[in-house]
LOVEXTOR-659994 format. One record per residue (C-alpha): x, y, z. Coordinates in steps of 0.05 Angstrom, whole numbers, plus 5000, padded with zeros to 4 digits. Layout:
% residues N
XYZ ...
***
This chain:
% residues 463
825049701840 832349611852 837050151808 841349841757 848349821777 853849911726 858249351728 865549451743 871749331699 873248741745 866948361738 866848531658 873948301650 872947581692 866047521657 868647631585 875747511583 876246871530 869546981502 866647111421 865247791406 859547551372 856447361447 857247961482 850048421493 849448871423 851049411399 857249401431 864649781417 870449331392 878049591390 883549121353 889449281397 893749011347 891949481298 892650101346 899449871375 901349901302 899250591290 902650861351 908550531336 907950821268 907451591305 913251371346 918251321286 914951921255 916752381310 922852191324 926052151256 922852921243 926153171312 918953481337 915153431398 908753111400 901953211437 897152641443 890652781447 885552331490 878052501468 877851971424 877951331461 878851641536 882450981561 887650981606 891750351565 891250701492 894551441538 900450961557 900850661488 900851351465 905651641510 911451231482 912251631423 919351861411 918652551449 921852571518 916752911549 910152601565 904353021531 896953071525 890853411509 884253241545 877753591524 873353431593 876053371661 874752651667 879552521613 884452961652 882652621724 883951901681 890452071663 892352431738 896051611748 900451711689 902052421697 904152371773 907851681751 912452031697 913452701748 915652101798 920151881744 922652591741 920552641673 916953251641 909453151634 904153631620 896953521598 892554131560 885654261575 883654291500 878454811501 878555581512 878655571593 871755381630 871455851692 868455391738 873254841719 879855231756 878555001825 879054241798 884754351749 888454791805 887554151854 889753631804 896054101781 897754101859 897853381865 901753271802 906753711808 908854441773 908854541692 903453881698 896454261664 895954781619 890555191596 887955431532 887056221522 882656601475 880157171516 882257681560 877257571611 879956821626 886057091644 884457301721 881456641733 888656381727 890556801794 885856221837 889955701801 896156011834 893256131894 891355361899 898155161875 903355621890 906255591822 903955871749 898855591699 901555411638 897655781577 897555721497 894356221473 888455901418 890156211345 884356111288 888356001229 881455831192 877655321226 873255811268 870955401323 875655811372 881356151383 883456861354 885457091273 893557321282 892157951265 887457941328 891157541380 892458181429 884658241425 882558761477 890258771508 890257951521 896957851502 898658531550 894258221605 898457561590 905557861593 902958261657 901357641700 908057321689 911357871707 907757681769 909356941768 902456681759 902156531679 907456161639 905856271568 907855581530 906455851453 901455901410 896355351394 891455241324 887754641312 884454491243 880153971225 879754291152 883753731126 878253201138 876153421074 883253221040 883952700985 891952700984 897752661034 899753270996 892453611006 893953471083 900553751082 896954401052 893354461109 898454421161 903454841132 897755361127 896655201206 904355291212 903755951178 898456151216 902256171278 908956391247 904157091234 901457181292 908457011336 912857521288 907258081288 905858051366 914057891378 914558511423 908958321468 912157561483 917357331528 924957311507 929856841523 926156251521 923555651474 915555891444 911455201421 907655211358 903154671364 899354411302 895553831277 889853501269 890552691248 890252861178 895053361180 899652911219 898652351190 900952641124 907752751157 909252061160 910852121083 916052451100 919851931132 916451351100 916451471029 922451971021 916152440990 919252960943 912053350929 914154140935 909054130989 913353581022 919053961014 915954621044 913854171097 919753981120 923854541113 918054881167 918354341213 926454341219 926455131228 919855481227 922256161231 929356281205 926856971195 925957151265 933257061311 929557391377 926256691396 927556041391 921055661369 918854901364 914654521329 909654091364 905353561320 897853421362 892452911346 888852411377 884051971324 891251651300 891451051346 884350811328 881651161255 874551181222 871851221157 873051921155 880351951162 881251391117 877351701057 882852261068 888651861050 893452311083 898551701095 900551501027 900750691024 896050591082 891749931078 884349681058 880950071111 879249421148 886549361160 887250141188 881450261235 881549901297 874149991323 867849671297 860749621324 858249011336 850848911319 845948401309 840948381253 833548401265 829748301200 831548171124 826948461058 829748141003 822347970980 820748540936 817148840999 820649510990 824149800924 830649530935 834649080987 835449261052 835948961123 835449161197 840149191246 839849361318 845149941321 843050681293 845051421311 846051241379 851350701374 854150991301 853151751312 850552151247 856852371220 857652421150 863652121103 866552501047 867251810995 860851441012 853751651025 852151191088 853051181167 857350561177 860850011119 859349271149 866348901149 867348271117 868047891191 865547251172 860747411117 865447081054 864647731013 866747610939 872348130935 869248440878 862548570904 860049300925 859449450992 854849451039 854650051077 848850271127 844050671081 839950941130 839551041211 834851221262 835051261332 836150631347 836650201286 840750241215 837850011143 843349631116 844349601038 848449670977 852850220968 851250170896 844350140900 844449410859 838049010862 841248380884 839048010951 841448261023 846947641039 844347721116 840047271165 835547441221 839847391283 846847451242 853347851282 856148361241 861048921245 860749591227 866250161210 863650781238 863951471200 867451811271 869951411326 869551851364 862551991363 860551271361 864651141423 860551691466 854951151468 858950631498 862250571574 867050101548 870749741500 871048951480 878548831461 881348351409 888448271381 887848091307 895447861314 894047421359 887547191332 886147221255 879847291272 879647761315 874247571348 876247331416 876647771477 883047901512 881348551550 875749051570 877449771575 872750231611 872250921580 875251471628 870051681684 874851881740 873751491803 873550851758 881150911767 880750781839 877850131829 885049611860 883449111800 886049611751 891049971786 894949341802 893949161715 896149851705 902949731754 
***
């Protein structure tokens, strides 16, 4: 039997460039570039009207066109964060481009350093260029694996050193950050010119389970706080002389700072907000510091960052979150077979992910697309999953028929985007501003895998 070859993004883009979403193979992953254009536009203005830098991060969608809609974002320098090295390997094109450009670019490997990963992050750093990847530190024991990085490319690894400032997934409490000497170890190997230390780094997803902009902003001035401790108690131990970065953020936490421009938000937490961001340590006249904003779900959202409202005014969620599933439904019980309603679809933990939501008590919320909901009716959310199918029904739990057919296209909001995009090697793009609809197909976008980038139809549509 011959192996099944995936195809490549130039045969999916001639074969479904034009085409209805509704006849592409199912499940499948749908972005609305309209919708994410908007958002990064949105972060764009945000930025730049707070006078921060900005760090976007990749995990989310791992294309190469939403990195280069998200690197025009009001900072100067070009920034990322990558959590695999496949994302980092997709955006090698971008970051060489910009060093070409003599502009400042610099992607983060977004997790505590992976030994085994320094011979490949060393190679890509010494093809980009110097100050291009920097590494995450929570551990004195990473620290000589940064001497093969020099030796590979004759200049220093860039470093953050990881502070916990209540999350616990990683990084180090600020009373602990010189754990076992580290931040010694640290100031020791630049002395000997192979570690740069950047600043000090905290990411938080603790304000996915905000309600309020103002709940959000909570949660990153805590983050800010964070750091502020552990960079004025360990002061003598860092370099002088120099800018320190305290980066922050998580998409609630940034989105929230859009207020702040937007709405002219006069909250105390606003105002505590932005006195921190101007000048986060007046206290302290030994080092200048900076505050850099990270995220990465912005561009495309979910149903989880939605139910956080952390952007005060923000839209219907069918207006704010730019991917959907596309499924087909395989069988309708609206014939008192079972105690209430329900109907199949062809699309469950696999193509959704299992990730709950904070407002609702389902896996998915079927949009509207071309169902005529009455605006007043509840919604219909899927109730159920398994591995390969979801039970769709009301969120209410009403008794009223299942408004579905057998063989009916439907799209579904996903809890986490970024879980339900794992499944998927690609994504079918529409432009709701350039089609109501949104249902015709102007683009495919293959999901970072490296050598993919190699392929001459997409370099010369990424030119």
């Amino acid at each position: 039997m011959d192996s099944i070859m995936l195809p490549s993004q130039g045969e999916l883009f001639q074969r479904w460039i034009g085409k209805d979403i509704a006849d592409v193979p199912k499940p499948a992953a749908v972005l609305d570039r309209a919708i994410i254009r908007r958002h990064c536009n949105r972060m764009k203005k945000t930025v730049q009207a707070l006078g921060v830098g900005f760090r976007a991060h990749v995990k989310t969608h791992k294309t190469f066109q939403i990195a280069k809609m998200q690197m025009d974002n009001g900072d100067p320098e070009t920034k990322f964060i990558a959590s695999t090295l496949l994302e980092i390997e997709m955006l090698h094109p971008l970051l060489k481009g910009a060093k070409a450009a003599h502009h400042p670019a610099n992607v983060l490997y977004g997790i505590p350093l992976v030994p085994s990963h320094v011979p490949r992050l060393a190679e890509l750093a010494a093809d980009i260029g110097e100050d291009s990847i920097s590494v995450m530190i929570d551990h004195p024991d990473q620290i000589p694996y940064l001497r093969q990085f020099f030796e590979v490319t004759n200049f220093p690894a860039c470093v953050f050193v990881k502070v916990d400032t209540g999350y616990h997934r990683a990084g180090l409490p600020p009373a602990s950050l010189n754990k076992n000497g580290l931040l010694e170890k640290l100031a020791d190997a630049e002395v000997e010119g192979w570690v740069r230390l950047l600043g000090l780094y905290s990411h938080s997803s603790l304000s996915y389970g905000a309600k309020t902009a103002d709940e959000a902003m909570v949660h990153l001035i805590g983050e800010i706080h964070g750091c502020k401790v552990a960079l004025n108690r360990w002061l003598p131990l860092l370099p002088k002389g120099r800018e320190l970065v305290i980066s922050v953020g998580a998409t609630p936490q940034v989105s929230c700072s859009h207020d702040l421009v937007q709405n002219g938000s006069a909250s105390p937490e606003a105002e505590e907000l932005k006195a921190l961001l101007r000048n986060p340590c007046p206290e302290n006249t030994e080092v200048r510091v900076k505050i850099e904003l990270h995220a990465g779900n912005y561009p495309i959202l979910d149903m989880q960052q939605v139910s956080t409202n952390a952007r005060s005014g923000a839209g219907k969620f069918e207006d704010e979150i730019a991917m959907t599933v596309v499924a087909e439904v395989c069988s309708v019980y609206n014939d008192s077979e079972r105690e209430k309603p329900e109907a199949l679809i062809a699309a469950g933990t696999l193509a959704l992910g299992r990730e709950p939501c904070a407002n609702y008590p389902g896996w998915g919320v079927l949009s509207s697309w071309r169902r005529g909901d009455d605006p007043g009716a509840p919604r219909l959310i899927v109730d159920r999953i398994s591995q390969e199918h979801g039970i769709v029904a009301w969120e209410s739990g009403v008794q009223r028929s299942i408004p579905l057919s057998v063989g009916q296209v439907v799209k579904v909001f996903p809890n986490h985007s970024c879980v339900a995009a794992a499944f998927f090697g690609w994504y079918f793009v529409v432009d709701s501003e350039r089609d109501q609809d949104g249902s015709q197909i102007v683009d495919v976008w293959v999901r970072g895998r490296g050598s993919d980038l190699t392929d001459p139809f997409l370099m010369t549509r990424f030119q």
